[in-house]
KELUM-165427 format. One record per atom (N, C-alpha, C): x, y, z; residue in three letters. Coordinates in steps of 0.2 Angstrom, whole numbers, plus 5000, padded with zeros to 4 digits. Example, Ala and Ser with C-alpha at 12.3 -4.5 7.8 and 13.67 -1.06 7.14 Angstrom:
! KELUM-165427
506649725039ALA506249785039ALA506649845039ALA506449895035SER506849955036SER506450005039SER
***
This chain:
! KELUM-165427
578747714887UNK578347664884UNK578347604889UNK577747574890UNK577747504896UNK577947444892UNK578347394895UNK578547354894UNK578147314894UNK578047234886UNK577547214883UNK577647164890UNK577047114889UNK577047064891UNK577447014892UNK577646994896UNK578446924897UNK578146874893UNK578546844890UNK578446794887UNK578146724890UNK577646694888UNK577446614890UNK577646554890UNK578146574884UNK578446514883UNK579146494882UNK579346454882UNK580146434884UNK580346444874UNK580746494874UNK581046504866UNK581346464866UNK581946434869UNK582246394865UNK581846314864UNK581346294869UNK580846244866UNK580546244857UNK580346334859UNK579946334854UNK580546314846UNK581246334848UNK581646344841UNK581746274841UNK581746234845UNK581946164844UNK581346134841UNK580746174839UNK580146144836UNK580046154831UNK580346234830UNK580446264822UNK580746204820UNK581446204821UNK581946164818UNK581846094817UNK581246064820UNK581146004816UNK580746004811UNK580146074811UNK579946074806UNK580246094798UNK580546124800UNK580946164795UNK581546094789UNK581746034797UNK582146004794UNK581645954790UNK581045924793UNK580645894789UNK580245914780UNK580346004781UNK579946014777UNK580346054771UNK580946084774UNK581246124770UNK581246204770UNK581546244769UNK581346324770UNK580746324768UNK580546324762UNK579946364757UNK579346324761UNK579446234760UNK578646204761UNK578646194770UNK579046244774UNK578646254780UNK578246334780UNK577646314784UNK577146364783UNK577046394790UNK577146474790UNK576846504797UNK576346434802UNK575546444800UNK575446394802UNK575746314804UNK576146304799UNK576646244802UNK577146264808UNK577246324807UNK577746334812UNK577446364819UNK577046404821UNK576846414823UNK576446354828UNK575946304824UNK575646254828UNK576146224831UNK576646174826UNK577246154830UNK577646204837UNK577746254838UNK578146304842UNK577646314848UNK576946314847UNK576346314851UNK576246394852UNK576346434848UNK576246494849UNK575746544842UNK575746604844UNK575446634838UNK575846674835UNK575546684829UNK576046724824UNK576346804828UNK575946834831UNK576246874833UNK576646864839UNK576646824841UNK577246794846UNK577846774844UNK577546754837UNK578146724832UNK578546784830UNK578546814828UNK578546904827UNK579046924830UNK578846934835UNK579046974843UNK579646924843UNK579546864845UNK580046824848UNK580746794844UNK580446814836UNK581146774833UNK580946814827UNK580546884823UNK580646904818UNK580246884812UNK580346904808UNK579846854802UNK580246794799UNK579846754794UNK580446694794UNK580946674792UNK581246684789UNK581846714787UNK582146724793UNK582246764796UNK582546774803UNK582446724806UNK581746674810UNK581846624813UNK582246574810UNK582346564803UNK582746514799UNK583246494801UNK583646594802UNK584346604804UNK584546574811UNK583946604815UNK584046564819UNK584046484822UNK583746454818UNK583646394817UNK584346354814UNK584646374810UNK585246364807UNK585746364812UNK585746404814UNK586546444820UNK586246374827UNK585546364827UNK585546314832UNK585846234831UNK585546244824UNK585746164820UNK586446124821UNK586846204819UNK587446194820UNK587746174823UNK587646204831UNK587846214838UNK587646144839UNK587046114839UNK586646044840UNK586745994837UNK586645974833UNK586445914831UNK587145924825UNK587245974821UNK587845974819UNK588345984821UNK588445994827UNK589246004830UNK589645944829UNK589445914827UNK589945854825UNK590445864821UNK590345924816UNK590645944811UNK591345974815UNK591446024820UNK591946044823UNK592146004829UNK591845954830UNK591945904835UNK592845874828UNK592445844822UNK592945824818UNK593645864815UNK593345924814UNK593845974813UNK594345984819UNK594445954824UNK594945974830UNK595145914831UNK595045864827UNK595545774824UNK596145794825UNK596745764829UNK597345784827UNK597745764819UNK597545724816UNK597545714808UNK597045734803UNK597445744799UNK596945744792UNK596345694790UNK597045634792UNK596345574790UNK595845574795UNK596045574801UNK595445564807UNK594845624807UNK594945684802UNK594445734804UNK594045714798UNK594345674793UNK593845654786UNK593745594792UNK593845544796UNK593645494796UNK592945494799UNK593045574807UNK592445574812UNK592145624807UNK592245664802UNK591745684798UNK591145634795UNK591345574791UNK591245544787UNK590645504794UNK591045454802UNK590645444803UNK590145454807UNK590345534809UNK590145554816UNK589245604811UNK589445604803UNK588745624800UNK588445564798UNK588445514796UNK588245454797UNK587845434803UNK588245454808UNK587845454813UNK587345514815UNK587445554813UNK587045604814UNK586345614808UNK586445594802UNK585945604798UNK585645534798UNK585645484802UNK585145424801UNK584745434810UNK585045484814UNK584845474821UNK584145474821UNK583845414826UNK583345424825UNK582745464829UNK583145524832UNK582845554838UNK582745644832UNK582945624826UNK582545684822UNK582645674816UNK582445714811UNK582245704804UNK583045684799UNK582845644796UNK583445604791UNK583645664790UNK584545644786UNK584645704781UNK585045754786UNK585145804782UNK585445864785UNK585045934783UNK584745964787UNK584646024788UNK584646074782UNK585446074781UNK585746134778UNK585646104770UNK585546034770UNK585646024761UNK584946014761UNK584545984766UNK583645974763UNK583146034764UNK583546094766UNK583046144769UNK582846164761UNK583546174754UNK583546204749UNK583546164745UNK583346104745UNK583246074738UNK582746084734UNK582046124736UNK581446144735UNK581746214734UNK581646254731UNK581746334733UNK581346384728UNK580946394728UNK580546444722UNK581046534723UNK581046574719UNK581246614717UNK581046694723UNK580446674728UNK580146674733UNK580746694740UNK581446634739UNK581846614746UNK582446604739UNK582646634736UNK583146634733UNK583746654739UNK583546714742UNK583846724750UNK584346674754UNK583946624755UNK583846564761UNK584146524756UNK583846514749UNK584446464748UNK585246494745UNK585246544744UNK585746574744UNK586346574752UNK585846584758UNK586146574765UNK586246514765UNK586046464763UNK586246404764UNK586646374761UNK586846414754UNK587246394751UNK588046404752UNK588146474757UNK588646504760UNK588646464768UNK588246434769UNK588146394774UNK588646314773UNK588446284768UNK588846214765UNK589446244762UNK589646304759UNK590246304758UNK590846324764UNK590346344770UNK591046354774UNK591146304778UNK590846234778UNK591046184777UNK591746174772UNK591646184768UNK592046164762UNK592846204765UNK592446274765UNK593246324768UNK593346284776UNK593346284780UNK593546244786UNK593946184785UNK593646134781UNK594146074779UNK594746114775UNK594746144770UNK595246184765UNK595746184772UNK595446254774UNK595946284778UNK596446234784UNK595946184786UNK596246124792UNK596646064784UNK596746054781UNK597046014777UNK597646064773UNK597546124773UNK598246154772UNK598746164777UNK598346184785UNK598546154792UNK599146094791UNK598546034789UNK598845964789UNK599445974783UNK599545994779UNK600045974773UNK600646014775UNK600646084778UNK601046114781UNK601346064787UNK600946044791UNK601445984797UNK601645954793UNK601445904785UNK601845854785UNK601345794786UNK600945804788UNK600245744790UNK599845744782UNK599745774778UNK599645764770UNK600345754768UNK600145714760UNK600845714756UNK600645774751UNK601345784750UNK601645864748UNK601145844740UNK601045824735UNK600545814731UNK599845824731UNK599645824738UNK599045824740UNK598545894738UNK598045904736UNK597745974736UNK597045964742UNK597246014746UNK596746024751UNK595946054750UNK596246104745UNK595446124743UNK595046074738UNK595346004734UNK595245964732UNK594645894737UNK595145914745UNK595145844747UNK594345884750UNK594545954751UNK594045984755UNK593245954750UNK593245974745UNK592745974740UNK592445904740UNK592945864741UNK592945774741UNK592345764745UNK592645784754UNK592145784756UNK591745814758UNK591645864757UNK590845904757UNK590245854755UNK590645844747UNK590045824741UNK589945754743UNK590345724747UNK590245624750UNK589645674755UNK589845714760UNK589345714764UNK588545764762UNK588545794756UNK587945804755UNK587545754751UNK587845674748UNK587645644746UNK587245584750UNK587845594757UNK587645544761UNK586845564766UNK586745644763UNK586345664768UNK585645654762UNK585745644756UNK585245644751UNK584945584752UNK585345524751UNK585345454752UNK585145444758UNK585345464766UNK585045464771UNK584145474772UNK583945554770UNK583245564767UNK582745504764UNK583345484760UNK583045444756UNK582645374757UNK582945374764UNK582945314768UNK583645244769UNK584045294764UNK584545234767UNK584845214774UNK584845134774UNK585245144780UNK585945154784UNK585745154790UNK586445174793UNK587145134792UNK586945064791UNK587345014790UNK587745024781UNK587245044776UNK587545064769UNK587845114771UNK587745154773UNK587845224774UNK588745224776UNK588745194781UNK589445164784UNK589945154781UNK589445094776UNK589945034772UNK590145124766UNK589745164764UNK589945244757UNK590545274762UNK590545284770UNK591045304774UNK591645284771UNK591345214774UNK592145184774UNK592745154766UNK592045174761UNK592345184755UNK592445224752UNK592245294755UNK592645354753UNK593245364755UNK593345334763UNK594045334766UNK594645314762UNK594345254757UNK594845204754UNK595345254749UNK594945314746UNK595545344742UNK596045404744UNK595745414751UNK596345454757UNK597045464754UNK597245514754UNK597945524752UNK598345494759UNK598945454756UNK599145424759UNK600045414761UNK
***
Protein backbone atom coordinates (compact mmCIF):
# COMPACT_ATOMS: atom_id res chain seq x y z
CA UNK A 1 0.00 0.00 0.00
CA UNK A 2 1.64 3.57 -1.05
CA UNK A 3 2.10 5.90 1.59
CA UNK A 4 -0.75 8.86 1.85
CA UNK A 5 0.31 12.17 1.22
CA UNK A 6 2.74 14.08 3.90
CA UNK A 7 1.11 16.32 5.82
CA UNK A 8 0.73 20.37 5.23
CA UNK A 9 0.49 21.39 8.17
CA UNK A 10 2.47 21.92 11.27
CA UNK A 11 0.17 19.47 13.96
CA UNK A 12 1.24 20.91 16.81
CA UNK A 13 0.08 24.56 15.48
CA UNK A 14 -2.94 23.02 14.43
CA UNK A 15 -3.44 21.48 18.41
CA UNK A 16 -2.52 24.73 19.94
CA UNK A 17 -5.71 26.03 17.81
CA UNK A 18 -7.88 23.18 18.78
CA UNK A 19 -7.03 23.86 22.36
CA UNK A 20 -8.07 27.32 22.26
CA UNK A 21 -11.04 26.43 20.85
CA UNK A 22 -12.08 23.88 22.89
CA UNK A 23 -11.01 26.21 26.03
CA UNK A 24 -13.23 28.91 24.74
CA UNK A 25 -16.20 26.70 23.94
CA UNK A 26 -16.14 23.58 26.08
CA UNK A 27 -16.08 19.81 24.82
CA UNK A 28 -19.80 19.60 23.51
CA UNK A 29 -20.18 23.47 22.10
CA UNK A 30 -17.06 23.15 19.87
CA UNK A 31 -18.00 22.02 16.49
CA UNK A 32 -16.02 20.09 13.72
CA UNK A 33 -16.47 23.11 11.81
CA UNK A 34 -15.15 25.29 14.63
CA UNK A 35 -12.30 23.16 14.94
CA UNK A 36 -11.35 22.55 11.77
CA UNK A 37 -11.57 26.43 10.49
CA UNK A 38 -9.64 27.27 13.69
CA UNK A 39 -6.81 24.38 12.95
CA UNK A 40 -6.96 25.47 9.15
CA UNK A 41 -7.48 22.20 7.88
CA UNK A 42 -10.32 19.69 6.60
CA UNK A 43 -12.17 17.10 8.43
CA UNK A 44 -10.45 14.48 6.75
CA UNK A 45 -7.14 15.76 7.68
CA UNK A 46 -8.70 16.16 11.00
CA UNK A 47 -9.30 12.41 10.89
CA UNK A 48 -5.98 11.27 9.77
CA UNK A 49 -4.17 13.58 11.91
CA UNK A 50 -5.59 13.50 15.38
CA UNK A 51 -8.73 10.86 15.28
CA UNK A 52 -12.23 11.76 15.76
CA UNK A 53 -12.90 14.10 18.54
CA UNK A 54 -12.98 12.81 21.35
CA UNK A 55 -9.40 11.61 20.55
CA UNK A 56 -8.37 15.13 19.46
CA UNK A 57 -9.84 16.25 22.95
CA UNK A 58 -7.41 13.75 24.63
CA UNK A 59 -4.97 15.18 23.00
CA UNK A 60 -5.67 18.51 23.47
CA UNK A 61 -5.79 17.84 27.39
CA UNK A 62 -2.31 15.91 27.74
CA UNK A 63 -1.11 19.22 25.88
CA UNK A 64 -3.03 21.74 28.28
CA UNK A 65 -1.36 20.06 30.97
CA UNK A 66 2.10 19.88 29.67
CA UNK A 67 1.53 24.01 28.78
CA UNK A 68 -0.27 26.15 30.18
CA UNK A 69 -0.93 23.84 33.14
CA UNK A 70 2.37 22.82 34.23
CA UNK A 71 2.26 25.05 36.70
CA UNK A 72 0.51 22.52 38.58
CA UNK A 73 3.79 20.16 38.87
CA UNK A 74 5.88 23.12 38.82
CA UNK A 75 3.97 23.44 42.58
CA UNK A 76 3.89 20.02 43.51
CA UNK A 77 7.96 19.86 43.60
CA UNK A 78 7.56 23.01 46.43
CA UNK A 79 9.84 21.86 49.12
CA UNK A 80 6.88 22.56 51.71
CA UNK A 81 3.49 21.77 51.91
CA UNK A 82 2.66 25.34 52.47
CA UNK A 83 4.74 26.60 49.39
CA UNK A 84 3.07 23.86 46.92
CA UNK A 85 -0.54 25.32 48.26
CA UNK A 86 1.03 28.71 48.01
CA UNK A 87 2.57 28.49 43.91
CA UNK A 88 -0.62 26.40 43.49
CA UNK A 89 -2.98 28.97 44.52
CA UNK A 90 -0.76 31.73 42.72
CA UNK A 91 0.90 30.24 39.99
CA UNK A 92 -3.23 29.36 38.83
CA UNK A 93 -4.13 32.77 39.29
CA UNK A 94 -1.80 33.55 37.31
CA UNK A 95 -2.47 31.18 34.74
CA UNK A 96 -6.35 31.42 34.49
CA UNK A 97 -6.41 35.36 34.20
CA UNK A 98 -3.35 35.27 31.57
CA UNK A 99 -4.06 37.16 28.89
CA UNK A 100 -2.46 35.38 26.12
CA UNK A 101 -5.55 32.68 26.21
CA UNK A 102 -9.05 31.93 27.18
CA UNK A 103 -9.98 32.73 31.15
CA UNK A 104 -10.55 29.78 33.36
CA UNK A 105 -9.18 26.48 33.10
CA UNK A 106 -9.61 24.03 30.42
CA UNK A 107 -10.34 20.97 32.46
CA UNK A 108 -13.28 22.68 34.65
CA UNK A 109 -14.80 24.82 31.54
CA UNK A 110 -14.55 22.23 28.85
CA UNK A 111 -17.58 20.24 31.22
CA UNK A 112 -19.66 22.51 32.62
CA UNK A 113 -21.96 22.07 29.53
CA UNK A 114 -22.23 18.29 28.89
CA UNK A 115 -25.34 16.57 27.32
CA UNK A 116 -25.47 12.89 27.63
CA UNK A 117 -23.93 12.85 23.97
CA UNK A 118 -20.02 13.42 25.92
CA UNK A 119 -20.84 11.85 29.11
CA UNK A 120 -17.33 10.23 28.12
CA UNK A 121 -15.39 13.46 28.11
CA UNK A 122 -16.87 14.76 31.03
CA UNK A 123 -16.36 11.60 32.76
CA UNK A 124 -12.33 11.98 31.39
CA UNK A 125 -12.37 15.12 32.74
CA UNK A 126 -13.67 14.31 35.77
CA UNK A 127 -10.67 11.77 36.33
CA UNK A 128 -8.62 14.57 35.02
CA UNK A 129 -9.56 17.14 38.25
CA UNK A 130 -9.33 14.43 40.61
CA UNK A 131 -5.77 13.42 40.01
CA UNK A 132 -5.21 16.75 40.75
CA UNK A 133 -6.82 16.03 44.14
CA UNK A 134 -4.78 12.59 44.34
CA UNK A 135 -1.18 14.26 43.67
CA UNK A 136 -1.78 16.96 46.52
CA UNK A 137 -3.19 13.86 48.76
CA UNK A 138 -0.22 11.92 48.12
CA UNK A 139 2.57 15.20 48.24
CA UNK A 140 0.80 16.31 51.83
CA UNK A 141 1.05 12.73 53.12
CA UNK A 142 4.78 13.06 51.88
CA UNK A 143 4.63 16.50 53.95
CA UNK A 144 3.13 15.12 57.30
CA UNK A 145 5.37 12.05 57.30
CA UNK A 146 8.62 14.61 57.25
CA UNK A 147 7.08 16.60 59.85
CA UNK A 148 6.34 19.82 57.62
CA UNK A 149 2.34 19.18 58.38
CA UNK A 150 0.98 18.88 61.98
CA UNK A 151 0.46 15.33 63.03
CA UNK A 152 -3.72 16.45 63.16
CA UNK A 153 -3.58 17.56 59.85
CA UNK A 154 -5.64 15.46 57.08
CA UNK A 155 -3.90 15.47 53.68
CA UNK A 156 -6.80 14.23 51.59
CA UNK A 157 -8.78 17.00 53.51
CA UNK A 158 -6.23 19.68 52.69
CA UNK A 159 -5.95 18.05 49.07
CA UNK A 160 -9.79 18.64 48.53
CA UNK A 161 -9.48 22.21 50.14
CA UNK A 162 -7.52 23.06 47.33
CA UNK A 163 -8.86 21.48 44.28
CA UNK A 164 -12.16 23.03 45.11
CA UNK A 165 -10.41 26.86 45.97
CA UNK A 166 -8.97 26.19 42.44
CA UNK A 167 -11.84 25.21 40.50
CA UNK A 168 -13.74 28.07 42.00
CA UNK A 169 -11.08 30.47 41.21
CA UNK A 170 -11.23 29.03 37.66
CA UNK A 171 -15.22 29.79 37.59
CA UNK A 172 -14.82 33.26 38.90
CA UNK A 173 -11.82 33.89 36.49
CA UNK A 174 -14.33 32.96 33.46
CA UNK A 175 -16.39 34.95 34.89
CA UNK A 176 -14.29 37.71 34.49
CA UNK A 177 -12.82 38.35 37.69
CA UNK A 178 -9.98 39.99 38.27
CA UNK A 179 -6.51 39.08 38.82
CA UNK A 180 -6.12 41.39 41.60
CA UNK A 181 -9.53 39.75 43.47
CA UNK A 182 -8.37 36.73 42.39
CA UNK A 183 -5.04 37.11 44.40
CA UNK A 184 -6.52 38.94 47.42
CA UNK A 185 -9.27 34.54 47.23
CA UNK A 186 -5.31 33.12 47.11
CA UNK A 187 -4.09 34.91 49.68
CA UNK A 188 -7.32 34.16 51.91
CA UNK A 189 -7.30 30.61 51.29
CA UNK A 190 -3.80 30.53 52.55
CA UNK A 191 -4.85 32.19 55.93
CA UNK A 192 -6.53 28.81 57.22
CA UNK A 193 -3.18 26.63 56.30
CA UNK A 194 -2.39 24.09 58.94
CA UNK A 195 0.19 25.54 60.93
Amino acid sequence: MPPGRPRTFDTQKALDQALNVFWRKGYEGATLPDLTQAMGINRPSLYAAFGNKESLFRKVLHRYTAGPASYVQTALAQPTARAVAEKLLHGGVQNLTNPAHPRGCLAVQAALACGDDADCMRQELIRHRESLVIALRDRFHRAKKEGDLPKDSNPADLARYLATIMHGLSVQASSGASRKDLQKVATLALKVWPT
